[in-house]
N, C-alpha and C positions, 0 to 999 in steps of 0.2 A: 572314433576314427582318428588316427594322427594327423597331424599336421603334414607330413611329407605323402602321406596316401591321396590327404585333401588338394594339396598343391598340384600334385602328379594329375587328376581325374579334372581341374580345371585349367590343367596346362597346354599351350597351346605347339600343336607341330611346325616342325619349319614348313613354310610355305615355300615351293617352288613350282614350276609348272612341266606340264606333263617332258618327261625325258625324253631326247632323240637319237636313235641308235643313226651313229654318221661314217661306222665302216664302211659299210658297203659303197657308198657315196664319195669317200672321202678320198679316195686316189684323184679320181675325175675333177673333184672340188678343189684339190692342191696345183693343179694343173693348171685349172681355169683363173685360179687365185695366182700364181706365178706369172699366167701370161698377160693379166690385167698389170703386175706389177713393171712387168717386162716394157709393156704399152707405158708404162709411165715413167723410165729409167729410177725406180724406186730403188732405194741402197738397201745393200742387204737387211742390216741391223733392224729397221722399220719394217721391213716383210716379216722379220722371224715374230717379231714382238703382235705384230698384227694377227698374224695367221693364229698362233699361241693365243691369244684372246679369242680371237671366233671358236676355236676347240674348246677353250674353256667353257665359251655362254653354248655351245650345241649340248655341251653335257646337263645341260639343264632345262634347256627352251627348243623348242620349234621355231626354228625361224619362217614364216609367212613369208609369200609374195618372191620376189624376183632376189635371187642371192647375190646378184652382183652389188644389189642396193647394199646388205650388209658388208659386203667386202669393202664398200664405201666408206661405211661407217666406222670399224674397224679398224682401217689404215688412216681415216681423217686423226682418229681417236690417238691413233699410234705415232701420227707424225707432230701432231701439235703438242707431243710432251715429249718433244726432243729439241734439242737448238743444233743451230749451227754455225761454228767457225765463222769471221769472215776475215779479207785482209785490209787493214786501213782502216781511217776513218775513227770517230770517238766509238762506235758501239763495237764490242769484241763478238757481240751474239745477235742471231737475227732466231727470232721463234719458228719454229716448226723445220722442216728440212726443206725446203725451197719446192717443194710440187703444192701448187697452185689448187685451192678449191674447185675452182673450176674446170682446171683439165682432170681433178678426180672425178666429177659430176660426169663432165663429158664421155669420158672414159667410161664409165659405169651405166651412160644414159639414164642419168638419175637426174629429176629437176628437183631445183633449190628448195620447191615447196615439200619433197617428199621428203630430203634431207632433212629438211626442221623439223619432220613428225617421229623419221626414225633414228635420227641423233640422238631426241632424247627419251626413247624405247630402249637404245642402246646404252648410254650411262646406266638406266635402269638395271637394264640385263648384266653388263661386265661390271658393276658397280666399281663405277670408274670414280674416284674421288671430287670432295665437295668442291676442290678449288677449278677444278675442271671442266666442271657442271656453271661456276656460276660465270669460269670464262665464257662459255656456251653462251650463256644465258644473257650476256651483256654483247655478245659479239650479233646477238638474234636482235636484241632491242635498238643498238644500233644501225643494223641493217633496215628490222622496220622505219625508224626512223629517213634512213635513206629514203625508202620506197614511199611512206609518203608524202617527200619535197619530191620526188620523181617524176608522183602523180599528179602537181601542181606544176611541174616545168614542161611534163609533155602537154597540157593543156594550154600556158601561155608563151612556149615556141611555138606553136602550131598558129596565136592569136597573131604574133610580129613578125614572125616569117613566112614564107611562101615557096613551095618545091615549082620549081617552075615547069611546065607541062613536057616541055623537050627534052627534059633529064630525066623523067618519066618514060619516057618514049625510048631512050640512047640511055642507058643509065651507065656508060664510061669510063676510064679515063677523061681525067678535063684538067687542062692546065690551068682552070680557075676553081676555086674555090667553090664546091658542090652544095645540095641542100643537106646532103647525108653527112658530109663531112662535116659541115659549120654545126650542126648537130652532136655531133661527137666532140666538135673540140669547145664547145660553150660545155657538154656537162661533164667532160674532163676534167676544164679548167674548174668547174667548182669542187671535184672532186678531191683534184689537188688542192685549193685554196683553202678548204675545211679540215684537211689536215696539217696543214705548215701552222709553225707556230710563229707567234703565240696561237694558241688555239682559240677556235672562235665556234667549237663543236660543243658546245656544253649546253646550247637548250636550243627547242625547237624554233623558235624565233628569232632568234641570233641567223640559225642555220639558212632558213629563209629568205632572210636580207640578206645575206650571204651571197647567198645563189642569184638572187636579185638583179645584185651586183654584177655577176657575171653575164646575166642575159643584158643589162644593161650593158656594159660593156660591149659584148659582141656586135651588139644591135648598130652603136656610135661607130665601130668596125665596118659594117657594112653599109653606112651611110656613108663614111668616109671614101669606101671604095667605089662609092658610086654604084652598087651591086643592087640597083633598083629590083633586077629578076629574083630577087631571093626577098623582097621584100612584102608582106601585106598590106593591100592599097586600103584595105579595110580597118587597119588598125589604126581606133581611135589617138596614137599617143604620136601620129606622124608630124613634123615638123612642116607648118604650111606650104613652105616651097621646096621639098625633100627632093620631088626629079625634076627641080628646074638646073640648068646650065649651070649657073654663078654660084649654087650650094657647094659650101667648099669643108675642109678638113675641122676650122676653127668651130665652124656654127653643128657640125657632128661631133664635138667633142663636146658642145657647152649644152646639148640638147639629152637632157635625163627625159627616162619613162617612168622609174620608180613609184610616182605616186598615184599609176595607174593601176598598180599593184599589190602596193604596200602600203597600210592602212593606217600604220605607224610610220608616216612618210619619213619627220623627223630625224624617226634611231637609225633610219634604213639609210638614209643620206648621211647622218654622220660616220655612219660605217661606211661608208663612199668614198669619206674624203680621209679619213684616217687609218683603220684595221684592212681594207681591202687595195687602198692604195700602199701600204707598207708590203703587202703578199706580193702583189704585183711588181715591186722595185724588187723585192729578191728574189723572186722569178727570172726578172731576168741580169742580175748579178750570174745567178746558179748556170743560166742558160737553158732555162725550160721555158723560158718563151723569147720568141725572137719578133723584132719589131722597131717602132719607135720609141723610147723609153720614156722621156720628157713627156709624152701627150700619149703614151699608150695604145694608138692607133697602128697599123701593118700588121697588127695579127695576122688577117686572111686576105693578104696582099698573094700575090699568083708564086713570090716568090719564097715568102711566108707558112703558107697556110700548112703545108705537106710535114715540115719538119717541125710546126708546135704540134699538132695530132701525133706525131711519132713522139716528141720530146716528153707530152705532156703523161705519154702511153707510156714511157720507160718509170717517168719519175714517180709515177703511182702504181705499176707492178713495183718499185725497188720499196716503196710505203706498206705496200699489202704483203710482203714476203718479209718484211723485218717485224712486223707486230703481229702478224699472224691472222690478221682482219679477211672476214669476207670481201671476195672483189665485186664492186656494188656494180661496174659496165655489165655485168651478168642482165641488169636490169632493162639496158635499152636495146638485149637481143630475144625483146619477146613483143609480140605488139600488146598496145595499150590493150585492145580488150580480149585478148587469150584468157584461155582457162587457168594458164600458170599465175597471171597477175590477178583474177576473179578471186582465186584460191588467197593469194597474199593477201589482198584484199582487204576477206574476212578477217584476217589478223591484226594488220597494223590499223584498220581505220574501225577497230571500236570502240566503244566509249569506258573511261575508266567502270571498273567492277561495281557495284552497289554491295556497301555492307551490310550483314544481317541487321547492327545494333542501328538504334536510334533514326531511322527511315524516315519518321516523322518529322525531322530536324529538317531534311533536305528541302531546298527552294522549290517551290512548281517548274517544270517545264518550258522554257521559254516559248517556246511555240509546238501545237500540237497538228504534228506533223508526220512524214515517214522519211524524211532525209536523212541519208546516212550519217555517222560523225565524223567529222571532218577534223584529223586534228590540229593544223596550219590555224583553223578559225577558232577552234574552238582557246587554243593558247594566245591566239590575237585577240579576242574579245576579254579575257580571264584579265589580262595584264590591260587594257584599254580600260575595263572598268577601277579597275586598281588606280590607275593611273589620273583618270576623268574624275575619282570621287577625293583621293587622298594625298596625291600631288603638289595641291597648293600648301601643305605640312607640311612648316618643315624645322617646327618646334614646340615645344609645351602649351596648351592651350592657356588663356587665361584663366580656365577654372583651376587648373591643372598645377597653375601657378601659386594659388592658393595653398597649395603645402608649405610655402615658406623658401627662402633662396638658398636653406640647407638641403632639406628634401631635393630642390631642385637640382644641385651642384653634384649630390648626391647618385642620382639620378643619369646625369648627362656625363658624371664620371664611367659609370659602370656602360653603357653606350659607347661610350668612348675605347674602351678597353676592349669587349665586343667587336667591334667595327675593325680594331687593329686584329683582331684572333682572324675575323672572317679575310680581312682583306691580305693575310699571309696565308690562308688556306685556301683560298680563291685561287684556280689557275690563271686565270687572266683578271690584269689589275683595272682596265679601264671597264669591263662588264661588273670587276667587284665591286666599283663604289656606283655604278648604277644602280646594282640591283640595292645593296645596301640603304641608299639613299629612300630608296621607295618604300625598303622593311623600315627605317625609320618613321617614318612620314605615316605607314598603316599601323606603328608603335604608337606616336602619339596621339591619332586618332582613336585608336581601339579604349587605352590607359583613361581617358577624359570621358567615352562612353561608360566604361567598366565602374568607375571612380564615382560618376554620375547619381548609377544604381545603386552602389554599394555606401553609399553616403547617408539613405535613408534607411539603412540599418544599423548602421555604424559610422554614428556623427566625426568620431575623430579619427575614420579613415586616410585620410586626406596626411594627417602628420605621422602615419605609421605605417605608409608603403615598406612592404620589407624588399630587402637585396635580391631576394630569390624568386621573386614576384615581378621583379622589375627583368630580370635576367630570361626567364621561361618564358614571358609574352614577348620579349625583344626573338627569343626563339623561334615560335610559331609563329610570327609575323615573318618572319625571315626567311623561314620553312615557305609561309604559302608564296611569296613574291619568286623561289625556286621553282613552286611547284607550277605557278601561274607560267611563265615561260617555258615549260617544259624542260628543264634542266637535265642531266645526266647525275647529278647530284642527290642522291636519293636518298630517305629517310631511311636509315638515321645518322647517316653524316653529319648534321646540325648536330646533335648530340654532342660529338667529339669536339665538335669546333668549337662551340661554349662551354667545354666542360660541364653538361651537365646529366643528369639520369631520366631516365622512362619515367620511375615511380612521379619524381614531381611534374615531367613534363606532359603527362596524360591529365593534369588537373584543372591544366589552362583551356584543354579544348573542348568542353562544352559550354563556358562561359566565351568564348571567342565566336562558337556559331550564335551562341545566344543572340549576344550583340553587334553580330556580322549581318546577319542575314534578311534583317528588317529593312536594311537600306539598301539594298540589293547588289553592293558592287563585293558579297560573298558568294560567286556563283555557285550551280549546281554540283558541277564539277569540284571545285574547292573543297565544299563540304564534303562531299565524300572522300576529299584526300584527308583532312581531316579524323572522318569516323574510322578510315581504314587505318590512319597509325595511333588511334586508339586504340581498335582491335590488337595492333600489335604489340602497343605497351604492356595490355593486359593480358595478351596468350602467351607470352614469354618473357619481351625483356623485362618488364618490374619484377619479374621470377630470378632475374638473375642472381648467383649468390654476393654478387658487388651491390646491390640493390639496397636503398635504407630500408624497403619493405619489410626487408628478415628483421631490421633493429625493431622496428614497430610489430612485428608478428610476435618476436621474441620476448616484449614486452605487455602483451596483450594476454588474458588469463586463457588457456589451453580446456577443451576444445574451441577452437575459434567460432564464432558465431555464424548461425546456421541460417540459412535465406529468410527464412522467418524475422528471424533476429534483426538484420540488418533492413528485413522491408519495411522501414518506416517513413515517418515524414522529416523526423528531427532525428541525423547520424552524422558521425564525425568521425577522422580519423581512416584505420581498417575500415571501419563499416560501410564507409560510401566505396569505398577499392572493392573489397568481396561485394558491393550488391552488384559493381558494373561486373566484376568477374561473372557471377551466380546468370546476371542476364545472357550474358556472350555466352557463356555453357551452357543453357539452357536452349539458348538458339538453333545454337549446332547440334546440340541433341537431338532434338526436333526435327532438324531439316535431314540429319540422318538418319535417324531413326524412316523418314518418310521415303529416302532413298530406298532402304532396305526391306523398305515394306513391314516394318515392326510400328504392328497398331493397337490398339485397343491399349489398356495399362503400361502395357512395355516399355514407351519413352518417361513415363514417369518413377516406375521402379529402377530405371538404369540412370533417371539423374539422381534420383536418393545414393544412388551408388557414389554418384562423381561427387555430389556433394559431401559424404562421408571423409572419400578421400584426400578433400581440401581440408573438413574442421578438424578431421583429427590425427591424417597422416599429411600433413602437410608438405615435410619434406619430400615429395614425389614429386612437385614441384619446382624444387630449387635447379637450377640451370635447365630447366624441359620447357617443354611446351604444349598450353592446356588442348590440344586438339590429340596429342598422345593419351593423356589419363580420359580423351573422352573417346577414343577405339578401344582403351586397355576397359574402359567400365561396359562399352559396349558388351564386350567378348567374353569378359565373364559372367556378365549377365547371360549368355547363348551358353557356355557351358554350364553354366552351375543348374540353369534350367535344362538341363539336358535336350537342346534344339538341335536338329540337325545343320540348319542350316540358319546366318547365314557362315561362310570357311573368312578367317580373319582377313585373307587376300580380298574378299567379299567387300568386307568392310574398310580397304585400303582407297581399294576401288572405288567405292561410294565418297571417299574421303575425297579423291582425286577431281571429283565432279563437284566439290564448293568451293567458294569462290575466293578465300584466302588459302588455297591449298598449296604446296610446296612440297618437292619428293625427299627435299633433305629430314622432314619431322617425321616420316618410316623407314629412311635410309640413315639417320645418324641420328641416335637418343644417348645422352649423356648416361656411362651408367655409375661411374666414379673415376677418383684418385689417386694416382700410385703414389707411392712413397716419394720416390724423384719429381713427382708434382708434373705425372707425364698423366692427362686426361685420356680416359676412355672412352670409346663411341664404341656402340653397335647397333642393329639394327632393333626396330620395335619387337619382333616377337622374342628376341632376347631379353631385351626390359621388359616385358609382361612376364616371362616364364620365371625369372631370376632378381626381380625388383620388386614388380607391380603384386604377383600374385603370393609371394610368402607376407606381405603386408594385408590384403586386402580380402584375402580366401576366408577367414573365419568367420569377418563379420555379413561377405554375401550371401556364405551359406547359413548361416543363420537368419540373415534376412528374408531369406526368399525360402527358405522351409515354409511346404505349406503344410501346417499340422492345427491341428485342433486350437491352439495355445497360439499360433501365431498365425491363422489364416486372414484375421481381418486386423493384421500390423499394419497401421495411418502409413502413407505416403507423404512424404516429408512435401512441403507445397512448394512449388517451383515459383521464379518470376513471373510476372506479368509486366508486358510490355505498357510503356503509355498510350493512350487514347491518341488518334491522331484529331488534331485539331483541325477546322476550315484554316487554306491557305489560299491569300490571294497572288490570283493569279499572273495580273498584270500592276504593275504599280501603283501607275495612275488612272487607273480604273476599279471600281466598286465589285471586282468578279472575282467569287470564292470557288474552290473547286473542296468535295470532302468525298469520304469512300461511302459509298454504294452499300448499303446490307441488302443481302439475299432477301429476294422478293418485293423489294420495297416497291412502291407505285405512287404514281406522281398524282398529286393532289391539285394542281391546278391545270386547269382544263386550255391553259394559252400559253405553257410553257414550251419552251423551245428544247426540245432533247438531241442530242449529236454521239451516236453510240460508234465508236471507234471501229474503223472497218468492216462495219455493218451500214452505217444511214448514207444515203446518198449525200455526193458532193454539197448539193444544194444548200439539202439545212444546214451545214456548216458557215454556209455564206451568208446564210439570215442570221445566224447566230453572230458573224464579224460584225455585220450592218450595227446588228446593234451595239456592238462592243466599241464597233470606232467611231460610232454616228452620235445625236445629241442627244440619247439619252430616248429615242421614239423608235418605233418601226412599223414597218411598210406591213399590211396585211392585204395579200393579192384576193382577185375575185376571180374565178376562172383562170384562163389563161390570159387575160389582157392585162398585158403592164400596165397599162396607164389607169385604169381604175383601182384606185387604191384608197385607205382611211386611214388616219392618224391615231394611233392609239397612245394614251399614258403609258410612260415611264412603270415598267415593271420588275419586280427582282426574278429573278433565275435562277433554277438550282440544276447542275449540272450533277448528273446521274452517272458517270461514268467513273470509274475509281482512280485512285492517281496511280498515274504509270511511272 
């Protein structure tokens, strides 16, 4: 059989979904679509280009549910890749054409939550370009961000203010300053204040104290006003004699809440006296807030109040119509527990992803529990521990020193040079040398642990720290103290900033959890940030063709070494790179292949495929991404075995539900170069039909022939994960937690078992007794408390798996 016959029979069709005949409908639809545009004084240009897009994606797709929803998405789509004119002023262009998110939503009776599901249905469908998609996709992250500092301000306005019962009753006109109002204009005001520069939006704890700052402010406002009715008599952070007579302006000015707060009382106060008192003086330079300027107070004086809520409401629609931002006020016109905010919810308050690889690496659970994640705490604890263990650093240890005052110089040079990249790529200068400060400080801590270890393998480590060694872990320190604040700075920005590559900087980070994790100020969270941009050094960028990888592949003897090969105890070089590759492809195989319900031999016969594709067609790899050649082996694995099912969209779809999954790696696969060095992109089933399968077609059908001669061809052996070891649990205590095998049964007759959402409250409580007590426990008789016996000190094995 030829080669082009062979290609053709494992080729795969375009995938699109079922067609929609939209004549007959389509008068009506143009109708409805003009008079939504009508409703919105939409300019021509942006209808035509909108409507023209929905014809297009109808010729392909069914559109589901309520059409006004896609007319939505289509004119959102259509108006945010247009600019507009303005007159004045330094900017000549403001993004989008000035109709507001929310009067499209409005207009469409579409809520914010349904928008985020079928916006990005919609890129899908018009396959609307990547730079478009990843605006989405950061204009979405910062929104959830918004939503939950939101959900932390409607919680602690609610704790210092008070709606007072009459305004309840009469809810008004009021020539003083209302509950509903002072509510609007406290998260107005931080809404403006987080976007005036310098900016002060670049991590979630900044953002916080931020907001902080404004409730504290208001608050000193309405003490000032004497506005006892708007006040909580119950809030612990009241000033003793707050409704007495003689409380005057001075002692509301000098009385902070913040540390009632904010846990990081410090940072939150010096953003007090410095970044949020600088907003507030050109606030009211600009004239967006009016008041007393010197002491801050008159906000929501009777004569006040009216024209900051309007000024504060112009100057942040003219912010949200110039960048093109969602309008976050969308937020406090739902009540806290609507189903619209239920729905948000689930999104912004989960906990980062868990990666397939290395799971075993991760710390235990800090507490086992059912509380939601909360991310405000969870980035204040991340940086507290940071802070509590490696703060007092704030130079080379003395062992450290032991390299000699070359190494050192050496050392504190390249640092040095670092510190000047980060603190000019750094938007704001006073947050750059904070956080800076602290990646130093977890630098020389990590270097002195590292150094410790590796000393007893190699005595004259100590005087041959290399430059590049020194420069990567100054990286990943720098990385995690980003990632611990929740930063907007995301990996791989570091990269750029230090000038350096994926290939070397994937080498630091399992040596970094190594020696992170034992002293616990590596949280759970950390590590996973961690595993996940390993995951991505190895599914792509080391792939890249800028990568020194290719110098060392290209020097390495051709077929590259095969899983077998590289699983050893003693490998260097490529070998340890392809055995983390070989694990992560072998993962995702696995867990798709489970998706798809391909069992019995199938996940092992289609990773012999993917491995093939690595040792000896390597280049399918260079500029891709290995979750592509693991659909593309999937697929011809189902055709070559002639299966009906599952359809490659099948296995897009499966793709879509793991947990590094991203729609640009089957919406854009590199396929080559033009001459003029203009790169090509298409989509996956074009790189399998025209890339993937004239390379790869001879050797699956030959493999997977089952014939006399080749029916019992070895299956090449996949990885195998490590053991997970016992982890303990809590520090300073002697409690290990390990997984569970199928059936096992407990061998002592007095142990304490606590099986997750199954055992009652109780023995969870006997089980703390013991953990926090001295080491004895109580063993009851009946139901009388008070008869009880002292037993020894006994070990525990908990039975339930790590979660």
């Amino acid at each position: 059989m030829s080669n082009d016959v062979q290609e053709q029979e494992v080729g795969a069709e375009v995938v699109t979904s079922a067609s929609a005949s939209i004549e007959d409908g389509q008068e009506s639809m143009r109708c409805k679509f003009e008079n939504l545009c009508r409703d919105l004084n939409m300019d021509s240009q942006t209808e035509e280009e909108a409507f023209k897009m929905l014809i297009e994606v109808l010729q392909h797709y069914s559109l589901e549910g309520e059409i006004m929803h896609w007319f939505c998405c289509a004119l959102f789509a259509a108006c945010r890749q247009s600019t507009t004119p303005t007159v004045g002023g330094q900017d000549t262009v403001v993004m989008g054409n000035c109709v507001p998110l929310n009067n499209l939503l409005r207009s469409c009776q579409m809520s914010i939550y349904e928008f985020k599901k079928k916006i990005k249905l919609w890129c899908d469908m018009a396959n609307l370009p990547q730079d478009f998609i990843q605006q989405i996709e950061e204009l979405e992250r910062k929104f959830s961000i918004t939503f939950t500092l939101y959900k932390k301000y409607r919680v602690i306005f609610e704790q210092v203010f008070l709606c007072p019962p009459n305004e309840k009753k009469h809810p008004k006109y009021s020539v003083k300053c209302t509950y509903i109002k002072l509510d609007d204009i406290c998260w107005r005001l931080f809404l403006c204040a987080k976007n005036q520069k310098p900016t002060t939006t670049l991590d979630l704890v900044t953002s916080y104290n931020l907001m902080m700052c404004c409730i504290d402010l208001i608050f000193a406002n309405v003490l000032a006003e004497k506005r006892t009715d708007l006040i909580n008599p119950k809030f612990e952070g009241l000033p003793s004699n707050w409704n007495a007579a003689d409380f005057d302006e001075t002692q509301a000015r000098n009385h902070c809440i913040l540390k009632y707060f904010c846990e990081m009382t410090d940072e939150a106060k010096a953003m007090k006296a410095n970044v949020f008192s600088k907003i507030m003086q050109s606030f009211f330079q600009t004239n967006t807030i009016f008041g007393k300027k010197d002491t801050l107070l008159g906000l929501v004086a009777n004569e006040n109040f009216e024209r900051n809520l309007k000024s504060l409401n112009i100057s942040y629609e003219q912010y949200v119509l110039s960048v093109g931002e969602f309008d976050e006020r969308i937020l406090a016109a739902y009540p806290l527990d609507a189903g619209e905010h239920s729905n948000l919810n689930e999104q912004a308050l989960r906990p980062p992803v868990t990666p397939l690889t290395r799971k075993q690496d991760l710390p235990a659970q800090p507490v086992m529990s059912e509380q939601k994640f909360e991310p405000v705490a969870n980035a204040t604890n991340n940086v507290k521990k940071l802070s509590a263990n490696i703060s007092r650093i704030t130079g080379p240890t003395d062992f450290v020193k032991k390299a000699g005052e070359e190494e050192i110089a050496k050392m504190e040079n390249l640092i040095a040079q670092k510190e000047r990249a980060f603190l000019k790529a750094y938007p704001m200068r006073s947050e750059a040398e904070n956080r800076f400060r602290l990646a130093k400080s977890l630098y020389f801590y990590l270097v002195d642990l590292i150094l410790r270890a590796e000393i007893k393998n190699n005595p004259d480590i100590l005087h041959k720290i290399s430059n590049k060694f020194i420069v990567v872990l100054l990286a990943c320190c720098t990385e995690l103290v980003l990632e611990a604040y929740n930063t907007e700075l995301k990996f791989p920005w570091i990269l750029e900033c230090f000038s350096i590559n994926a290939f070397e900087f994937h080498k630091i980070i399992e040596i970094v959890v190594r020696h992170g994790s034992p002293d616990g100020w590596l949280t759970r969270s950390l590590v996973k940030h961690l595993n996940s941009i390993e995951e991505t050094c190895l599914e792509s960028l080391a792939w890249l063709s800028s990568s020194p990888a290719w110098d060392i592949i290209g020097n390495t003897p051709q077929p590259l070494p095969t899983c077998k090969e590289v699983n050893k105890d003693k490998a260097a070089g490529v070998q340890i790179f392809l055995r983390k590759v070989y694990l992560l492809g072998w993962l995702r195989i696995s867990k798709m292949c489970a998706e798809l319900n391909l069992s019995e031999k199938k996940p092992d016969k289609i990773w012999t495929i993917f491995e093939h594709s690595i040792t000896h067609e390597t280049n399918l790899m260079q500029d891709r991404h290995l979750d592509q050649i693991i659909m593309c082996a999937i697929y011809i694995y189902i055709r070559v075995t002639k299966m009906e099912e599952p359809k490659f969209i099948d296995i897009m779809r499966a793709y879509r539900n793991q947990p590094q999954a991203v729609n640009s790696v089957y919406r854009e696969v590199f396929i080559n170069t033009k001459k003029d060095g203009e790169r090509v992109y298409r989509d996956i089933i074009h790189f399998y039909n025209y890339t993937y399968v004239p390379k790869m077609t001879e050797f699956c059908i030959n493999y997977l022939k089952e014939t006399a001669d080749n029916v019992n061809l070895l299956l090449s052996p996949h990885p195998i994960e490590r053991t997970v070891l016992p982890k303990k649990l809590i520090h300073n205590h002697s409690l290990f937690v390990t997984n569970m095998q199928k059936n096992e049964k407990q061998n002592s007759p007095d142990e304490i078992v606590y099986i997750i959402n199954i055992s009652p409250a109780k023995q969870l409580e006997d089980m703390n007794k013991v953990v926090r007590g001295t080491g004895k426990r109580m063993l009851r008789f009946g139901d009388d408390p008070g008869l009880a016996v002292v037993e020894p000190k006994r070990n525990m094995r908990d039975q339930q798996p790590q979660r």
